[in-house]
N, C-alpha and C positions, 0 to 999 in steps of 0.2 A: 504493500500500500504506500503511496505517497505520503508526506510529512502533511500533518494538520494544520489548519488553521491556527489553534492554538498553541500547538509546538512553534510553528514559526512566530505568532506574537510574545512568546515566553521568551525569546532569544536577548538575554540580556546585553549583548553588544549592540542592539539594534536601538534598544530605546521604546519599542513601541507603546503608544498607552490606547487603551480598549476604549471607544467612545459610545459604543453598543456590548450588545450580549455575544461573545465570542462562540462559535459553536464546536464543541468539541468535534463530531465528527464530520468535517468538513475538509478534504482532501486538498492541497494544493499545487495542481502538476505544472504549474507557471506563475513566474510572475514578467505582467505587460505595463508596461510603460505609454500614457496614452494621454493627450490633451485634447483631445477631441469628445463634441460633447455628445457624441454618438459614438463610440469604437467597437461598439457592438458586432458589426460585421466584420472587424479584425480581429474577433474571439472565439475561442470554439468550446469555452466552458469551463471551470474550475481555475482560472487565473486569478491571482491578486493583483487587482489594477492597481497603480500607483498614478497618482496628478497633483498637481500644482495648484489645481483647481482653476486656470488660467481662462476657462472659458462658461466657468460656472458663476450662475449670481441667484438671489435668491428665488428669482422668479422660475429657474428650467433645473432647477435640480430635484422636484418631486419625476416628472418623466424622466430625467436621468437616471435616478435609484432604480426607476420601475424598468426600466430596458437591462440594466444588469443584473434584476434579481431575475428575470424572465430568460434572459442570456443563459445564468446559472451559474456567474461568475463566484470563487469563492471567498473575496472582500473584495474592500476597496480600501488605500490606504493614500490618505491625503497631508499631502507635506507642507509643516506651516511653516512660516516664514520667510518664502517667498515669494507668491501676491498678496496673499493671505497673509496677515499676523495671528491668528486662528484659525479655526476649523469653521467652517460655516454653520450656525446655530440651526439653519433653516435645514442641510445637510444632515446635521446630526438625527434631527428630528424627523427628515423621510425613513433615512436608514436605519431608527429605530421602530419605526410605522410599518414599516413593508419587509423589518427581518434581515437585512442586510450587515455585519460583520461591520463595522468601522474604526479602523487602525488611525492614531495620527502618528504622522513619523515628525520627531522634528529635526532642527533646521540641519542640525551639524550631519544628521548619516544624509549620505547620497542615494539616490535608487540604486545605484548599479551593486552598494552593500546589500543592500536585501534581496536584489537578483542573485547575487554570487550566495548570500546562507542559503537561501533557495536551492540554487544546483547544488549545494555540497550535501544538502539533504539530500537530495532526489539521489545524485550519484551514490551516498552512501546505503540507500533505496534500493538503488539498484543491483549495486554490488551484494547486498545480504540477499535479496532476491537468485541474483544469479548462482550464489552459494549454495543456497538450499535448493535448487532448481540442479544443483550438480550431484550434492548429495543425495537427493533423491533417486536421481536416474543413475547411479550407483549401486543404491541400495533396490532398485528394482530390475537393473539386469544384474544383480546377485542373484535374486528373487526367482526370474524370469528360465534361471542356467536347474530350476529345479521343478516348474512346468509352469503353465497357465494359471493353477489353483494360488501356490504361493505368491505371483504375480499381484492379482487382485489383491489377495490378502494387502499387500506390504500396502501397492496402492489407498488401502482405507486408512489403513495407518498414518500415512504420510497427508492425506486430506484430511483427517480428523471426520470421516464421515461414511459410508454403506457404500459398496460395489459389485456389481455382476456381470458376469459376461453370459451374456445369451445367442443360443445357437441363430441362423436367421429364420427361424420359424417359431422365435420367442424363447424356447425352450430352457432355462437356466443351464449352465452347465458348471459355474464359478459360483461363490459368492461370500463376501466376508460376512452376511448374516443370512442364513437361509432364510430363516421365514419370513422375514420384511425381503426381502429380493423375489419370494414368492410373489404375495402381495405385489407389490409395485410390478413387477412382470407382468402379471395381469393386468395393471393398471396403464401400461405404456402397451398393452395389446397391439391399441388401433396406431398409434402410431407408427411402431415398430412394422407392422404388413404392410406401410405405407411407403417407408424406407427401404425395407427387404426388394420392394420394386424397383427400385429405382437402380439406374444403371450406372452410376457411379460408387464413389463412396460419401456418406451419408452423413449431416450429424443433426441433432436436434436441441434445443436450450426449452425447457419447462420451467415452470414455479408454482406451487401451491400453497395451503397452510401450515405447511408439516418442511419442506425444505423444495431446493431449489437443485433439477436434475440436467444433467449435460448425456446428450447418447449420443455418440460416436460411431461410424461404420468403422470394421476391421478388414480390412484389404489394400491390393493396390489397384486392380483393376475388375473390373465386372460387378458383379452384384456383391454386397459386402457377405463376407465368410462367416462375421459373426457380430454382435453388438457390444460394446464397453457403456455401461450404463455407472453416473458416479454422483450420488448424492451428498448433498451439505446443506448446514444449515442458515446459510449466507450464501449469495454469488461468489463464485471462483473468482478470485484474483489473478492479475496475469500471470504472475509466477504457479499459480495449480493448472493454468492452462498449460502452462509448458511440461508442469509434469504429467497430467494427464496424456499430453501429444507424447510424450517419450514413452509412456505404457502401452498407446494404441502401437508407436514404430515399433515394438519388443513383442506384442502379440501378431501383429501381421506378419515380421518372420517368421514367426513357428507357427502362422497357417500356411504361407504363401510357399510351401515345396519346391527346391526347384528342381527344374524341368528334369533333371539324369537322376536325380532321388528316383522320382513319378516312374519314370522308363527304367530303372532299375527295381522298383518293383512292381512293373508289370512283368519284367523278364523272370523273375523269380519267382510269378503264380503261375507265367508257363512251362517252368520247370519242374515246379507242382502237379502241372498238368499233364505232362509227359510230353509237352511242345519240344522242339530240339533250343536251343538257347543261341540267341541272338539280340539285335536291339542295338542302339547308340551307348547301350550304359554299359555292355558286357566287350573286355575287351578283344580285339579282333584275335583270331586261333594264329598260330599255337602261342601257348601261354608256359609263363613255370609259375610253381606253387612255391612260394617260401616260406617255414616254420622258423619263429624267431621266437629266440629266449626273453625279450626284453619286457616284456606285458607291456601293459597300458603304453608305456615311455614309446614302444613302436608307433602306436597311435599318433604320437605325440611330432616323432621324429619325421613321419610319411606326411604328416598336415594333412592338407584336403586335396590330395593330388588327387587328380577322377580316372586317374589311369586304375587305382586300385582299390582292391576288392578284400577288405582285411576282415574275417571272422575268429574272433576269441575261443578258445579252445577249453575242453574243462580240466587240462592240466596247468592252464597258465600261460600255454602260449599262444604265439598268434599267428593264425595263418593270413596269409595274402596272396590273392591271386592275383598276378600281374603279365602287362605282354612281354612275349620273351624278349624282345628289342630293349627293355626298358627295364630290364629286370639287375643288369652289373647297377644304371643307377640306382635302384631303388632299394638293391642288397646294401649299397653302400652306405646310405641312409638309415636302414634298419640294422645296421650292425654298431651306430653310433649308441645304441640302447644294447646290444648283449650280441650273442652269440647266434649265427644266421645258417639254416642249410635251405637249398635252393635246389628244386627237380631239374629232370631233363626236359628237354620243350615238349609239352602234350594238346594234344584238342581239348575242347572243350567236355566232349564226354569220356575224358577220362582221367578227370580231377581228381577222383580217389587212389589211383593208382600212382599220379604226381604229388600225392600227401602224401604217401606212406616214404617217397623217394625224398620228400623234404623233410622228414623225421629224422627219418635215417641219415641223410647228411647232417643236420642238426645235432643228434646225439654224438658225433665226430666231432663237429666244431666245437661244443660242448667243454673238452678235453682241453684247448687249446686259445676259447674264446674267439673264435675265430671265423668267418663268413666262408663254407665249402658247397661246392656243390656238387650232386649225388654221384658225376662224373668224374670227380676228385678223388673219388674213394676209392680206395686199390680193393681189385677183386671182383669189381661188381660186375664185370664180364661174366666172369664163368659162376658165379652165385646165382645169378640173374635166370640163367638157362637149366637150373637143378630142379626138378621136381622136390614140393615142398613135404608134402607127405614122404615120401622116399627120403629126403634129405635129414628131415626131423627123426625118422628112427633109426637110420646110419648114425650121427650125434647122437641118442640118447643112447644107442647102444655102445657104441666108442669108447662114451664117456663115463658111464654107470658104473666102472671100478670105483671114478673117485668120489662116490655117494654125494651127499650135501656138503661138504667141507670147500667152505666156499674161501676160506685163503689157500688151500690146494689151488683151486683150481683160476683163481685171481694170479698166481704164480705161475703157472702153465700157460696164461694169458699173455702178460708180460714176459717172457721167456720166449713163446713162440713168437710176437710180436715183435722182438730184440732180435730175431734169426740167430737164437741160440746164443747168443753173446749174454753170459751171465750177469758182467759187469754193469753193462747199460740195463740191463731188466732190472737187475737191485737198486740200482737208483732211480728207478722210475717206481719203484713199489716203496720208495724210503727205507729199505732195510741192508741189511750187512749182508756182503756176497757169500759169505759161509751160509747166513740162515738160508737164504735161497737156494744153496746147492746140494742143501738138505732135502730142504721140500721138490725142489727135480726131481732127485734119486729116487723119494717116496714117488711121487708121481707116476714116473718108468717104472718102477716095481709092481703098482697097483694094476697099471695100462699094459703091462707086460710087452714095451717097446721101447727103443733106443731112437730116443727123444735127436741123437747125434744123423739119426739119417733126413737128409730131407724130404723122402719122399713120406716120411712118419708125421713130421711138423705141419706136411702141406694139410692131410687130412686131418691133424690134431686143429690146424689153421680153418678150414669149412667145417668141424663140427663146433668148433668154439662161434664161430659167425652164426649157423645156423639156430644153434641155442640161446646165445645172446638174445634173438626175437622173442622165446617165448612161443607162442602163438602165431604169431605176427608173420608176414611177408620173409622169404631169403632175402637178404642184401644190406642187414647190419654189417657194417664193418667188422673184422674181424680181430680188431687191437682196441 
């Protein structure tokens, strides 16, 4: 709100003395400087005139008073001592007849002081205005980042007064009080179908006995998506306008879709559908799939590039489907958050078979913290080409000497890995090369094979790979 009337006559460097009844709330967004004894058509309402009185005499200052109180000027402030050695008694006595605010300034302040405490009002007006007007729309895209509902909420908050967002067929869907947002819902019916029609976006100002309502379309283009309805118990001030317009811009994003969201999930109910997958949203074939360690922070690191197609995983990590042109960048990117593996390039129908090849590089980089891809991995040639059933009971049978002892066979892992160089096994397992060349010996003893031949390692090498999976696909790494 603008500085009052009576804030700006309290201002003691000014001097003013009250010559009427001062209205407290009476706004002051100017002050005009004016010797004309009509300035009326140089006013646009709530000014503090200031005059000389240079053109006034006692006969034309009752129609004087009466054109600025009709104007809606908010005083008038007449400076003695310069035609005038007082205020005009005839003056005093219209503008206390007709309501009129009457300031005398005298002789020593100049107008241009009371212009200038003026502006520094207003400026400092404005400036707490623009403050809470920041604060606001702060605290409402906080609001806003946890849906539509807390949105409204903060919004009442922040007006001191009821809010609801209704669908455009009236419906509530929001609201900081239900049952008064019931109510009034119904009560804005007719106008709201009235709105819902129109083919812009929409807004509306009411007032009754109960408070005074502002509805708003939510959109940017076509019929509005939804209504922001926001009541108080006084008119909005320019400063709640502007926050109210920041709550309508923060809900019209999160209706207003865009366009590759919309096309990306239409592509994804026709894959629902058993449609083959395509669209602007789905990247063109072949693609690779990449499993990253990083959680959330991938999200983080990819932004909002529309090349990619990242789904959360329920182990933590994250897939992303990306095209294979685009995929060294985008590994590069997602390995700024952890540890990345990346498939071989695949079609689009056969995503599942590129997950399982991004695991599995993954589980490798893993080791090393490092960005591999499925083709990096030594072996996966001939792993690749092994029937799985066959292959899984070769390795269980193989390895069944060394029961569950699983630093056995963690040993054996490392050792085969090392191509039989003790020294480098023990230090990749942190232990003393004697303890290790214990647990070999037992090993070869159990396996009843000499762990010294390679052609012994190689298959000690595909059953340790095969088993590593578990269940899963051949083509774990075998170290």
């Amino acid at each position: 709100m603008p500085p009052t009337l009576a804030a700006v006559a309290a201002l003691p460097q000014l001097g003013l003395r009250a010559l009427t009844e001062v209205r407290t709330d009476l706004p002051v967004r100017w002050v005009a400087v004016s010797e004309l004894e009509d300035p009326t058509p140089f006013l646009e309402g709530g000014e503090l005139v200031l005059t000389t009185g240079m053109r006034l005499s006692p006969d034309n200052v009752v129609p004087y008073v009466s054109r600025l109180v009709e104007r809606g000027v908010a005083g008038l402030g007449f400076a003695v001592g310069v035609i005038h050695p007082v205020t005009l008694p005839d003056l005093v006595d219209a503008a206390r007849d007709q309501g009129l605010t009457l300031l005398e300034v005298p002789q020593p302040v100049p107008f241009i002081a009371i212009g200038k405490a003026v502006s520094r009002l207003l400026a400092a007006e404005w400036y707490e205005d623009d403050t809470r007007a920041f604060q606001a729309q702060r605290e409402l895209t906080r609001a806003a980042l946890r849906g539509p509902g807390p949105l409204v909420a903060r919004l009442a908050r922040e007006l001191d007064g009821w809010t609801m967002l209704l669908d455009p067929s009236g419906e509530v869907r929001h609201a900081s009080d239900l049952a008064r947002a019931r109510r009034r819902a119904a009560e804005l019916a007719p106008d709201l179908a009235r709105l819902a029609r129109e083919t812009r976006t929409a807004s509306i100002t009411l007032s009754d006995k109960d408070d005074h309502v502002v509805v708003q379309g939510v959109g940017v283009s076509g019929r509005p998506r939804a209504f922001l309805a926001v009541g108080t118990a006084e008119r909005l001030p320019r400063v709640a306008h502007t926050i109210v317009g920041s709550a309508v811009a923060l809900l019209t994003l999160q209706s207003e879709s865009p366009r590759t969201t919309r096309d990306l999930r239409s592509a994804l109910a026709g894959l629902l559908l058993g449609l083959p997958p395509g669209g602007p949203a789905f990247p063109a074939s072949p693609v690779r799939v990449l499993a990253c360690a990083g959680g959330a922070a991938v999200l983080d690191a990819l932004g909002d590039d529309d090349q990619c197609l990242p789904v959360p995983l329920p182990d933590g990590t994250i897939a992303v489907i990306v095209p294979a042109g685009a995929a060294e960048r985008l590994m590069a990117l997602a390995h700024q958050s952890g540890p990345v593996g990346a498939s071989d390039p695949a079609g689009l129908d056969s995503l599942g078979h590129a997950l399982r090849q991004a695991r599995q590089a993954l589980a490798a980089a893993r080791r090393h913290r490092a960005a591999l891809r499925y083709s990096d991995l030594p072996g996966q040639g001939l792993l690749g080409i092994l029937d799985p059933a066959l292959a899984q009971g070769f390795a269980e049978t193989l390895l069944a000497p060394l029961g569950a002892d699983e630093t056995l066979v963690a040993s054996l892992r490392a050792y085969i890995a090392a191509n039989g160089q003790g020294e480098t096994a023990a230090r990749a397992l942190g232990v003393h090369r004697h303890t290790l060349r214990a647990r070999i010996q037992k090993a070869a003893r159990l396996l009843g094979r000499d762990l010294d031949e390679p052609a012994v390692r190689a298959e000690l090498w595909i059953a340790l790979a095969v088993t590593a999976n578990g269940a899963g696909p051949i083509g774990h790494p075998g170290h």
